[in-house]
C-alpha positions as CSV (number, residue, x, y, z in Angstrom):
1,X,36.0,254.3,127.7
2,X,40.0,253.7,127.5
3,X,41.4,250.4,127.0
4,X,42.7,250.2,130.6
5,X,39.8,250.9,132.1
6,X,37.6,248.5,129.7
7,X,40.1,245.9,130.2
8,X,39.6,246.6,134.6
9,X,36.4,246.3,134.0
10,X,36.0,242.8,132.3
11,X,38.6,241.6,135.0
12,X,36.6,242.7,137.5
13,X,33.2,241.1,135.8
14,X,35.3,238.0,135.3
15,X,36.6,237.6,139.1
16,X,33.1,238.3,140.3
17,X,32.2,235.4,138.4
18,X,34.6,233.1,139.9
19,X,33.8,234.7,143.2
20,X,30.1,233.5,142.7
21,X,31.7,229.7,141.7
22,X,30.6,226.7,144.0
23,X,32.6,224.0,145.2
24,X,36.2,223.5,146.3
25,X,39.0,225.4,144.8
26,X,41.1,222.3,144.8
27,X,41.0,221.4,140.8
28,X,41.7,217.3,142.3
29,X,38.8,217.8,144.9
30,X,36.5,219.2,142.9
31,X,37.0,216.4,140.3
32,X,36.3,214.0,143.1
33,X,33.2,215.5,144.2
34,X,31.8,215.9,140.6
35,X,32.7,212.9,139.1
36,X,35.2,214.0,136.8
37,X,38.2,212.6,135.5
38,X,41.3,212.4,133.0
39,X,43.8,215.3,132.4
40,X,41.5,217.0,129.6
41,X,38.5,217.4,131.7
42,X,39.4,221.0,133.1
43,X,41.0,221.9,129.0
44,X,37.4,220.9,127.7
45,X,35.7,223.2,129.4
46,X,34.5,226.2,127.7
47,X,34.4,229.8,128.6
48,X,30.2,229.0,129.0
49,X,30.7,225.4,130.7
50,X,32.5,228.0,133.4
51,X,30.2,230.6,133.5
52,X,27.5,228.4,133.8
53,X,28.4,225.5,136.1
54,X,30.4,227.9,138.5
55,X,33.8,226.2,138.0
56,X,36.2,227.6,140.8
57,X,38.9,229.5,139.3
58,X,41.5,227.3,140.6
59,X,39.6,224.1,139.0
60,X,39.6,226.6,136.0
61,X,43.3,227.5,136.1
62,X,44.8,229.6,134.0
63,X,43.2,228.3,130.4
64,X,39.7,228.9,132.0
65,X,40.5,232.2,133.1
66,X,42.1,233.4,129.6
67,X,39.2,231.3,128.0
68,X,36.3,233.4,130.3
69,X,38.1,236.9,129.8
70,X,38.5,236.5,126.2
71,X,34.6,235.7,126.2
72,X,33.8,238.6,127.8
73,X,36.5,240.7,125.9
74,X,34.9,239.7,122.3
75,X,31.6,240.4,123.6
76,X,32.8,243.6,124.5
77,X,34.5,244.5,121.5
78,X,37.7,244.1,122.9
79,X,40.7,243.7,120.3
80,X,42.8,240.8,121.6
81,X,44.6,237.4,121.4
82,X,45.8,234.6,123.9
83,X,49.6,233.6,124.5
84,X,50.3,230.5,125.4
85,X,53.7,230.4,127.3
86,X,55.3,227.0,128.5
87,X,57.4,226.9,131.8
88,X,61.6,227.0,130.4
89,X,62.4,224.1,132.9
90,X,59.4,221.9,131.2
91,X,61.1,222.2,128.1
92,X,64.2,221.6,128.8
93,X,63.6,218.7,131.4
94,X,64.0,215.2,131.3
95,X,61.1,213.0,129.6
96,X,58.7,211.2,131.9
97,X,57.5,207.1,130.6
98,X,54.1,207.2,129.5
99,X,51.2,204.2,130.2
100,X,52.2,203.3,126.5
101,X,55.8,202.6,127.5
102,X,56.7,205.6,125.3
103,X,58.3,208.6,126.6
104,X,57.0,212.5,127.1
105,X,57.8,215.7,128.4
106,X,55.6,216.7,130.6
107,X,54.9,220.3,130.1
108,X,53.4,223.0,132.3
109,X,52.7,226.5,130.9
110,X,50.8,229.4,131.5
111,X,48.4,231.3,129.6
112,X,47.2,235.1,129.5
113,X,45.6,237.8,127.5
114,X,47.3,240.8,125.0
115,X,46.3,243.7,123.8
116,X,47.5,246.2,121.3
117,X,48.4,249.6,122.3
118,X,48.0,253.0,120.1
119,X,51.8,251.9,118.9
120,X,50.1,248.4,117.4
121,X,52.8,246.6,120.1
122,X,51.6,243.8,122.5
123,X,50.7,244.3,126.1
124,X,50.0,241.5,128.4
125,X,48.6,240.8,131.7
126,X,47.5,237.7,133.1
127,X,44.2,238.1,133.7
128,X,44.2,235.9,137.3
129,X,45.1,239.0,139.0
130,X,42.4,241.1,139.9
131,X,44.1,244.2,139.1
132,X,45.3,245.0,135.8
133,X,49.3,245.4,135.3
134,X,50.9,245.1,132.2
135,X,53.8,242.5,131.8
136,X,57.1,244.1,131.1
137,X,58.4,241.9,128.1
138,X,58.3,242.3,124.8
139,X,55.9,240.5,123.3
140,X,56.3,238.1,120.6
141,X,57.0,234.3,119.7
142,X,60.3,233.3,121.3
143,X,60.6,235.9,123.9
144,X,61.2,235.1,127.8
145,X,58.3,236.1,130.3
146,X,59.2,236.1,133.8
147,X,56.2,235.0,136.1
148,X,55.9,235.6,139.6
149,X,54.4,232.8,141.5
150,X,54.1,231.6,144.8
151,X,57.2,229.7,144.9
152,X,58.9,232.6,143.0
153,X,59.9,233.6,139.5
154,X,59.7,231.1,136.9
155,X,60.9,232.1,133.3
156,X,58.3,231.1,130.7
157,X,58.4,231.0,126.7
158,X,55.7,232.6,124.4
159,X,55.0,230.1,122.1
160,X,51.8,230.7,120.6
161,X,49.5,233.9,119.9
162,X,46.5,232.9,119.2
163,X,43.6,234.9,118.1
164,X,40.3,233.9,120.6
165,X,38.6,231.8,118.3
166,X,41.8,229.6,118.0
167,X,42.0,229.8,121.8
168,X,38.5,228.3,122.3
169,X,39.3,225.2,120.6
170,X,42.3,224.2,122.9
171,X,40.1,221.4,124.5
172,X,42.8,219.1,125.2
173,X,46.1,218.7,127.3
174,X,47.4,217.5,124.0
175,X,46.5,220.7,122.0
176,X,47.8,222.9,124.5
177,X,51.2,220.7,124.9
178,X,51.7,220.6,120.7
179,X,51.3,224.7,121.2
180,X,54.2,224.6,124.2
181,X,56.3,222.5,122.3
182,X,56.0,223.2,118.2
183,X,54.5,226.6,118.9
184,X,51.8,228.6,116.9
185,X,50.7,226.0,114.1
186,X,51.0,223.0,117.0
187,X,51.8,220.7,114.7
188,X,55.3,218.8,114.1
């Protein structure tokens, strides 16, 4: 099988998953319903807590979804690794007080899936999108992606690539913030 068409096909095992997911696909509602609180409950979750308590894929976001396709990519012997990619006006925006009295940036990002082509360069695609299209950036640390969303195109920064294993442990809002803002190692 080629790589486009294994890829297709884990996206289309993956949204069938979330197409079998119960509940609201209201991340705030679904919190509410279940129990659930604190901004690192949906980054905890595993690719399996997804799978197997049939998280929406809204209540998943976009870490769930990278964190379920990369499961089913690795299982499937797929070559791959996770970008993590915070929004440019996050970064560059004013910092927000904090229960603590100190300050923050509050950071939103977004994260998807690469592959290597016969070349050995990157290709990614965001792996919400039921139909597989590859991003047309270059690929590496410090580069611009431009993401079309529903309120139009926001300009994102790769910050991290991480292999899959490293992916799995961003469990917290924390880890994946420390990846937006000091990139790859996350640390200061």
């Amino acid at each position: 099988m080629r790589q486009d068409e294994l890829i297709q096909s884990l996206l289309d095992k993956m949204h069938a998953i979330f197409d079998r997911a119960a509940g609201p696909n209201n991340r705030a509602e679904y919190m509410r319903q279940h129990n659930v609180s604190g901004i690192d409950w949906h980054f905890s979750l595993s690719a399996d807590d997804i799978i197997k308590q049939k998280i929406p894929r809204a209540v998943a976001g976009c870490t769930g979804k990278a964190k379920v396709f990369s499961k089913l990519a690795t299982e499937a012997g797929l070559k791959h690794v996770v970008l993590t990619t915070a929004r440019i006006a996050d970064l560059n925006g004013a910092e927000q007080d904090r229960k603590d009295g100190r300050k923050e940036r509050i950071i939103s990002g977004h994260q998807i899936i690469a592959v290597y082509d016969e070349n050995g360069k990157l290709r990614a695609f965001g792996p919400g999108r039921k139909e597989l299209g590859y991003i047309k950036s270059d690929i590496q640390v410090g580069n611009i992606i431009n993401f079309q969303f529903s309120v139009g195109v926001l300009p994102h920064l790769i910050t991290a690539i991480l292999t899959p294993q490293a992916f799995a442990k961003v469990n917290t809002y924390k880890k994946l913030r420390d990846l937006y803002v000091y990139g790859s190692n996350g640390k200061k």
